[in-house]
C-alpha positions as CSV (number, residue, x, y, z in Angstrom):
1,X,0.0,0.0,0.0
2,X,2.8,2.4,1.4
3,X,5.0,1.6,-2.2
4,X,1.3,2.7,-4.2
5,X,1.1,5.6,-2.3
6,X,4.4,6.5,-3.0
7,X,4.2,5.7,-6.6
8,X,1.1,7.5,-7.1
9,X,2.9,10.7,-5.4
10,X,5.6,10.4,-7.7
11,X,3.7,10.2,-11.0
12,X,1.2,13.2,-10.1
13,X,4.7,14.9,-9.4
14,X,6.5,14.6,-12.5
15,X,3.1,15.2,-14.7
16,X,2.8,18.8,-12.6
17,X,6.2,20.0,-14.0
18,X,9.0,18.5,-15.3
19,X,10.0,16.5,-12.8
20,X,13.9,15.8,-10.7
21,X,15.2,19.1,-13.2
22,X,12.7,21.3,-11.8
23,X,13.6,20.9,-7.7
24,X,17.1,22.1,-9.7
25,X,15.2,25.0,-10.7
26,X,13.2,25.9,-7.9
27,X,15.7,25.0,-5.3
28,X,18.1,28.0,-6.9
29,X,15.1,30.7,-6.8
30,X,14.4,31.2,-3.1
31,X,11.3,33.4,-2.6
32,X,8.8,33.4,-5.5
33,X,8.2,37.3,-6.7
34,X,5.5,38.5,-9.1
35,X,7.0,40.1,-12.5
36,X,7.4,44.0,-11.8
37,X,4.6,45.6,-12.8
38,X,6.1,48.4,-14.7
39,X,6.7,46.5,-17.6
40,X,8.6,43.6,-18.7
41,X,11.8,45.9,-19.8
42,X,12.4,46.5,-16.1
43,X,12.8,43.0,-14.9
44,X,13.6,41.6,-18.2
45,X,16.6,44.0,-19.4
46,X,19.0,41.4,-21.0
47,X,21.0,40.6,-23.8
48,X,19.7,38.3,-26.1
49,X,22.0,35.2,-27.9
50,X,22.1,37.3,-31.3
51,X,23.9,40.5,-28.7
52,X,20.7,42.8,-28.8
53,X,19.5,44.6,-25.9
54,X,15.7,43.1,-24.9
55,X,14.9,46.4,-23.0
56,X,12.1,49.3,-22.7
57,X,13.3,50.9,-26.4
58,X,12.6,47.3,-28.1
59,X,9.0,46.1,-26.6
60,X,7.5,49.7,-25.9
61,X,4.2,50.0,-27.3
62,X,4.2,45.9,-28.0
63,X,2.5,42.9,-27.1
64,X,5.2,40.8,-25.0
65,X,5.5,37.2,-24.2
66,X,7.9,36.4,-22.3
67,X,8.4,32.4,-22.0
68,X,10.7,30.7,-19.3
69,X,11.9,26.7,-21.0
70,X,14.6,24.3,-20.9
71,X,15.7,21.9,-23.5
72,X,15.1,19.0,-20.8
73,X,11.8,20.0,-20.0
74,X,8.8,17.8,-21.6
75,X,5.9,20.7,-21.7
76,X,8.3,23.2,-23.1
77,X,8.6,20.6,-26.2
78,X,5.3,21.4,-27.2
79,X,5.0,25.2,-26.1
80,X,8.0,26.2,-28.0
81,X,6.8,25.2,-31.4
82,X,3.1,27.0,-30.0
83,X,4.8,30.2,-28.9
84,X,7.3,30.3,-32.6
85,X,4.1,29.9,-34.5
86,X,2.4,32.9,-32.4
87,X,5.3,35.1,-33.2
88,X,5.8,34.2,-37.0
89,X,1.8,34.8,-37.2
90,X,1.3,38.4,-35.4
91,X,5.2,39.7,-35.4
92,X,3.8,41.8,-37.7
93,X,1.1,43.4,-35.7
94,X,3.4,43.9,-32.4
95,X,3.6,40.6,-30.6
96,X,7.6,40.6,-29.5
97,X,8.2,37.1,-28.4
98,X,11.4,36.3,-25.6
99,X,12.3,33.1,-24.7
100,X,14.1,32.8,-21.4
101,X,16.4,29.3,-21.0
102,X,16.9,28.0,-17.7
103,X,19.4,25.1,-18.7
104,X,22.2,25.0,-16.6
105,X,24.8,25.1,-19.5
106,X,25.1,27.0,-22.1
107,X,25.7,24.3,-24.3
108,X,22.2,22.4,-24.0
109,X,20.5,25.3,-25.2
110,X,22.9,26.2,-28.1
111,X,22.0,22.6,-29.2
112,X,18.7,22.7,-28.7
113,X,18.6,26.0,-30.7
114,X,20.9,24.2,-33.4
115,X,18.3,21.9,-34.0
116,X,15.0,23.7,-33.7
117,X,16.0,27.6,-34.7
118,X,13.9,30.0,-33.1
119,X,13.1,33.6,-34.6
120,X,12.4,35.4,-31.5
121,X,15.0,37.3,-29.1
122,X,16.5,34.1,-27.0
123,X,18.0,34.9,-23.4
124,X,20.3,32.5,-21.5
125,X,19.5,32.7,-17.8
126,X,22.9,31.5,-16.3
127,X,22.5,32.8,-13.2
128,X,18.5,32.0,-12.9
129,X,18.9,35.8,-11.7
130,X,15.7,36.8,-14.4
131,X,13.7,33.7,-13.3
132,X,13.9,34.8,-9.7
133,X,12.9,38.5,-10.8
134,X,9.9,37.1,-12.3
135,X,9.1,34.4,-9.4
136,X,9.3,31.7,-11.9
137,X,8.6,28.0,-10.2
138,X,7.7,25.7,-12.6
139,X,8.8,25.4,-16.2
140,X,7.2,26.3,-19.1
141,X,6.0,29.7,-17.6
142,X,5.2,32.4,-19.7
143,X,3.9,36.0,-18.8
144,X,2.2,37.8,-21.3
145,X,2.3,42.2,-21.0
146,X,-0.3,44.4,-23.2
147,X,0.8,47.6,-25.0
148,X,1.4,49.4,-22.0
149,X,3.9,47.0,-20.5
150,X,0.9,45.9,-17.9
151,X,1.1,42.3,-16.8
152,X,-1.9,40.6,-18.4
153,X,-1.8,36.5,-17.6
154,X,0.8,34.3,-16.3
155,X,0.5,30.5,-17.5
156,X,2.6,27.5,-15.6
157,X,3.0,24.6,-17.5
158,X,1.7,24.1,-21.1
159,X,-1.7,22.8,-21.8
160,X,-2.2,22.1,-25.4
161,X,-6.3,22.4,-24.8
162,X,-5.9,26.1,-23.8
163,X,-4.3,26.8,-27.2
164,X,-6.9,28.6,-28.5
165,X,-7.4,30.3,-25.3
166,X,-3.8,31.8,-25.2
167,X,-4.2,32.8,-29.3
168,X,-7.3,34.9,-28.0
169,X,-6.1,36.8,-25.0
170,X,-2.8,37.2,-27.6
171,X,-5.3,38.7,-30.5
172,X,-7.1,40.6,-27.8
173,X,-4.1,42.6,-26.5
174,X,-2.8,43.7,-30.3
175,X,-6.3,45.1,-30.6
176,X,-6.4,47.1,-27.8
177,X,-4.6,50.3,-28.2
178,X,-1.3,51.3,-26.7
């Protein structure tokens, strides 16, 4: 009974995130802290893996999403390809995408990258210093910002029955005015 219990623990644990990496993650974070709420550019303000400045000049008067993955983590498999397909389909009309890796080496996520090229701004998080700014705990998590650089929706984890859902509120904020 005690060895079901314990199995049945460990399986609802691993589908909630992505499992033995994430303690990795969450263990290095401390405190959880909501994003600032002056805008993604003031917690955000990083250099990107192509050298560009991802600060207040870039996003003002844009739709942001920024989105927290690692190449080991299962959910951000599928969210990636979600988020790249949002980007290529409303870049156009002011959605700025920024994908924020957590991996611990640089390495993993120049790989990843190698074999699945992403067109939006990409930001290694060495130091996990930008995941701590934005109180990230579980990977994928993604934080969407209107216009006017307010914080709109947070998502943890990926759930591929809300993508229609996350294509809405995303349509919603490039039709609102800045």
């Amino acid at each position: 009974m005690t060895r079901v219990l314990l199995l049945t623990v460990l399986v609802l644990a691993a589908a909630a995130g992505c499992g033995a990496a994430q303690r990795n993650l969450l263990s290095s974070l401390g405190a959880p802290r909501a994003a600032d709420a002056r805008g993604p550019s003031a917690v955000l303000d990083a250099t990107d893996e192509a050298g560009q400045r991802v600060d207040d000049a870039r996003v003002r008067g844009k739709v942001v999403l920024v989105d927290f993955w690692a190449s080991w983590c299962q959910p951000c498999q599928h969210s990636i390809p979600f988020y790249r397909r949002m980007y290529e389909r409303f870049r156009t009309k002011g959605l700025v995408v920024v994908g924020v890796n957590v991996d611990d080496g640089r390495e993993e996520m120049v790989n990843y990258l190698q074999m699945h090229p992403l067109p939006f701004a990409i930001v290694w998080d060495a130091e996990k210093a930008l995941s701590g700014r934005f109180g990230v705990m579980q990977l994928p998590t993604s934080f969407l910002f209107d216009r006017r650089g307010r914080l709109r929706k947070t998502r943890t984890g990926f759930d591929p029955e809300e993508l229609r859902a996350v294509e809405d509120e995303i349509r919603l904020l490039l039709s609102e005015s800045p």
